[in-house]
C-alpha positions in Angstrom: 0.0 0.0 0.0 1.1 3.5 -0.9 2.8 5.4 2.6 1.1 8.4 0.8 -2.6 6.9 1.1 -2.3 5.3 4.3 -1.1 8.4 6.0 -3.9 10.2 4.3 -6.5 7.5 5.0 -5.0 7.9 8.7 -5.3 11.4 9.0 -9.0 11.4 7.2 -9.9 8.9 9.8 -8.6 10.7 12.6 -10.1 13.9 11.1 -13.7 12.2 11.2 -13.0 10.9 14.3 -12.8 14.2 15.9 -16.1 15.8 14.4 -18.0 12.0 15.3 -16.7 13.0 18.7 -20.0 16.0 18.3 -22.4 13.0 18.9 -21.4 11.3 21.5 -23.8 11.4 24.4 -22.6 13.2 27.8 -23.2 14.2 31.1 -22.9 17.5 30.5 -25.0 17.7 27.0 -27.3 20.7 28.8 -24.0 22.6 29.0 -24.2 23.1 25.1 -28.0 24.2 25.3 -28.6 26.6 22.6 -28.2 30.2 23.9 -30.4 33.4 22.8 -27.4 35.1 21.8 -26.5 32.3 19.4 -29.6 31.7 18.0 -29.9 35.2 17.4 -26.9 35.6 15.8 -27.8 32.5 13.1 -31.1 34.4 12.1 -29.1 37.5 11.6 -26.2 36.6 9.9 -27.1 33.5 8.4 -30.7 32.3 7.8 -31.1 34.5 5.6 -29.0 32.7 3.0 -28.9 29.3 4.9 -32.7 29.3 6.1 -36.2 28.1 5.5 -36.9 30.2 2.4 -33.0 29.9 0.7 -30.5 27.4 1.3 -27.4 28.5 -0.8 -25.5 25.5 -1.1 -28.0 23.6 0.4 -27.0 24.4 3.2 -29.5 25.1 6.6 -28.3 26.6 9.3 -31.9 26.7 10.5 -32.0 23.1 10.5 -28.8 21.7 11.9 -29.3 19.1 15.3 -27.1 19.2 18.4 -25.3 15.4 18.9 -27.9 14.2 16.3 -25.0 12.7 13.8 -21.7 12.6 12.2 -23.5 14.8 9.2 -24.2 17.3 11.8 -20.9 17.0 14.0 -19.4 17.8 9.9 -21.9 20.7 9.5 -20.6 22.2 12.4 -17.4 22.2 11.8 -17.9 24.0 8.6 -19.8 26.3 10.3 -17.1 26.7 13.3 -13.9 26.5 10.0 -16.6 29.0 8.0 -16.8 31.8 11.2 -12.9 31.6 12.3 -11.6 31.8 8.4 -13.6 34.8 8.2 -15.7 33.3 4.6 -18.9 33.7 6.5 -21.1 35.5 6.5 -19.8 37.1 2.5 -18.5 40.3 2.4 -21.1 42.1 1.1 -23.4 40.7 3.7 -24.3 42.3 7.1 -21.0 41.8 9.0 -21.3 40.7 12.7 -19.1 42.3 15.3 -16.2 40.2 16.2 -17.1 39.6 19.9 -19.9 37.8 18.3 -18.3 35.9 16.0 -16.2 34.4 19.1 -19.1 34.4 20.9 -20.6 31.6 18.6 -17.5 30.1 17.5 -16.7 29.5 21.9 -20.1 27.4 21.9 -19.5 25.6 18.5 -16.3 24.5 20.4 -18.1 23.7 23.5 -20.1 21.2 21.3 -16.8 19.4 20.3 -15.8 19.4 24.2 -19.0 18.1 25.7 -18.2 15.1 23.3 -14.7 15.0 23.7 -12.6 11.4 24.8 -9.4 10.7 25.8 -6.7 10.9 23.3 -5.7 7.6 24.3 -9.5 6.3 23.5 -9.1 8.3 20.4 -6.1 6.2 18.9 -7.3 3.0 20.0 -11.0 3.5 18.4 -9.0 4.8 15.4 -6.7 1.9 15.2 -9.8 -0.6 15.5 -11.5 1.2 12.8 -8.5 1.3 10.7 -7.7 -2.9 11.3 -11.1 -3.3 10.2 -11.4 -1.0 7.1 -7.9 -3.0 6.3 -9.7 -6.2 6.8 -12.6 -5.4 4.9 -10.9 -4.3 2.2 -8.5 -7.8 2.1 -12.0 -9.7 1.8 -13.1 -7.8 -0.9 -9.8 -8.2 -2.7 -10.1 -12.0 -2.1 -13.6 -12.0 -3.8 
């Protein structure tokens, strides 16, 4: 196997292993309750591209679910990567303030820590998921 691909496949694994780390159930799940002043800043800045009535890209932020899935732990990460890289909301858009813009992107990140696992646990479900993704893969080159 190319080093190339495995590091890459490693790397994408570990990537998606971080944003599946959005879903997993916790003790502390009410910490990342949805508050005013984020909601508030989605139908602002965002829904109005990215709601019920338009969905550029298809793309709602109206409609994205707390711990609901991996699709979701992904969509808000773009969102989180989106805010921080400055692409959103467009520069001819209504700009929000930057305290606001850290303001969201802080509970974004409170998402990812409500979820979060050990590193430790981290490699070793990685390195279970990558065995069997390798063993998969040798079965259906054997067919």
């Amino acid at each position: 196997m190319n080093p190339i691909c495995t590091a890459s496949f490693y790397c994408r694994g570990m990537n998606l292993l971080a944003l599946a780390l959005l879903i997993v159930p916790s003790a502390n799940a009410e910490d990342a309750a949805v508050t005013p002043a984020v909601t508030a800043f989605f139908q602002t800045y965002c829904s109005g591209c990215h709601g019920p009535k338009k969905q550029q890209g298809d793309f709602r932020v109206d409609a994205l679910k707390i711990a609901a899935s991996t699709a979701d732990a992904e969509n808000w990460q773009l969102v989180l990567e989106n805010l921080q890289l400055g692409e959103m909301p467009p520069k001819d858009a209504k700009q929000p303030k930057q305290t606001e813009v850290e303001q969201v992107t802080r509970w974004i990140q409170s998402l990812q820590e409500v979820g979060s696992l050990s590193l430790d646990k981290q490699v070793e479900l990685e390195d279970a998921n990558i065995a069997a993704s390798v063993k998969y893969a040798r079965e259906d080159l054997a067919l």
